[in-house]
N, C-alpha and C positions, 0 to 999 in steps of 0.2 A: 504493500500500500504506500510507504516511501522510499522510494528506490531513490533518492535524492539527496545529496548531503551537501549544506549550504555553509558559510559564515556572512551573518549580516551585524554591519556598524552600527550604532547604533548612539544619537549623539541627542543633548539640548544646550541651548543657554540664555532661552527667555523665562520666566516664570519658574513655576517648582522643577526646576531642571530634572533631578533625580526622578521626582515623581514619573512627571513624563515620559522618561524614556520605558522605567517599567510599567507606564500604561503601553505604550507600544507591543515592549514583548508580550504583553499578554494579548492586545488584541492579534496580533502576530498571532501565535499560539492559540487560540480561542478559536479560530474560524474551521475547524477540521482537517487543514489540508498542509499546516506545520505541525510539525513536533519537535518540545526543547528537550534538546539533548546537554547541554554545556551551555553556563554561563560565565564570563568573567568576573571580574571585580568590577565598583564602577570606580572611575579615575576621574579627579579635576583634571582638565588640559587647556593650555595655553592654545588662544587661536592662531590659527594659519595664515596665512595669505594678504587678509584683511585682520588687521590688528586693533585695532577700533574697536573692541568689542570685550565684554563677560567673559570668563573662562567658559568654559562647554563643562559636562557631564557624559561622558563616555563610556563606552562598553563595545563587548561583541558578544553575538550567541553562533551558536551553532547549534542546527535546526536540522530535520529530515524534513523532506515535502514531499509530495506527490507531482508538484507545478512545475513548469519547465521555466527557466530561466525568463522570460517576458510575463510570464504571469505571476511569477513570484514581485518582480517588479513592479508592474499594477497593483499587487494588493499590497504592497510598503507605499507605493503615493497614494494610494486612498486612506492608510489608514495617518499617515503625513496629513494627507487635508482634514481627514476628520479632526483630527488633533489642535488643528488652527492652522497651520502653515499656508503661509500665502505665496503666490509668486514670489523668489528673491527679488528682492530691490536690488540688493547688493551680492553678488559674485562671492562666495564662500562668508557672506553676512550671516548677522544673527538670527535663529530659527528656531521655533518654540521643539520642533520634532524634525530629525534628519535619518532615516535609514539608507541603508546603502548595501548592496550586495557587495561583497570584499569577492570571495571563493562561494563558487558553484560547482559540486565535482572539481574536476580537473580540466573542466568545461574552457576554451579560449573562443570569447566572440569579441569581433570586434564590426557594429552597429552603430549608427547614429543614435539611437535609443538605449543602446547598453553596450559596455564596453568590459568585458571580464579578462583575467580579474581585473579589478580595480584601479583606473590607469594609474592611481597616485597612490595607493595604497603604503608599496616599497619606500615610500618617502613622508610618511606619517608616523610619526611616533606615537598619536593619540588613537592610530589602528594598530600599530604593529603591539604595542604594548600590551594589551589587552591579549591580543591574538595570542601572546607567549604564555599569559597569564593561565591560557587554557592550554594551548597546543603547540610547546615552540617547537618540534619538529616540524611541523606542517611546513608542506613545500610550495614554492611559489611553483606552477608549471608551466610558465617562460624562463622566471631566471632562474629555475632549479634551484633554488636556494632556500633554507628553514629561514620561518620569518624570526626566529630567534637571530641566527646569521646578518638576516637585513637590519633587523633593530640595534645589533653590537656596532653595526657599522655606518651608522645615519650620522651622517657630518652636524648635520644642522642641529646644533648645540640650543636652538633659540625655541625650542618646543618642549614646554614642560608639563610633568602628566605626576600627579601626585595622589598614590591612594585615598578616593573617598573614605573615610569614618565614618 
């Protein structure tokens, strides 16, 4: 029934940040066609790109589905809108609910609507960290490489992720 083995990000930094995100997983999980198998910790993290902003509230799960990569997709931005999230105004801005598929299988698509794995993943400390927290063997299946591996080795010193309490 899930032949399907996922890693989805799972991020806030509007409002009850924590909250939100385990409203997520659950509505995630709740619809019959996920199952949590593995959750992280959750982590404060310094924003990316656009720095203007709230730390975020992070995590990853790891899920079974039954859904093939695009419909897994539709049902993390519905359950994104249900949550509040509007159009970005701003380009990696701030977002009440963000999911993201990181790892699908060992699934590689590369689509204007989705792009696996996750083009930026390898250079996320606010993903990779997590991902260790559960799985650091786990292999990237481009760059062959444990994202433990990617995480020892991310230059970029300016991204910091600090275990939620």
């Amino acid at each position: 029934m899930f032949p399907h083995t996922a890693y989805v990000g799972v991020g806030s930094n509007l409002g009850q940040k924590r909250d939100n995100c385990l409203r997520g997983i659950v509505a995630l999980t709740s619809g019959g066609h996920c199952r949590l198998l593995k959750q992280s910790r959750l982590f404060r993290t310094e924003p990316v790109d656009y720095l203007d902003q709230d730390w975020f509230v992070n995590c990853v799960v790891q899920i079974e589905t039954c859904m093939d990569p695009f419909q897994l997709l539709a049902v993390l931005q519905e359950i994104q809108k249900k949550a509040g999230r509007v159009q970005d105004a701003i380009r990696f801005g701030p977002r009440i609910l963000d999911m993201d598929i990181i790892f699908f299988d060992e699934t590689v698509i590369d689509h204007p609507d989705l792009t696996l794995p996750h083009p930026r993943m390898h250079l996320r400390r606010f993903v990779l960290k997590p991902l260790c927290d559960m799985e650091p063997t786990l292999r990237h299946p481009i760059l062959d490489q444990s994202v433990q591996h990617l995480l020892d080795n991310l230059e970029d010193a300016g991204q910091g992720v600090v275990e939620l309490s």
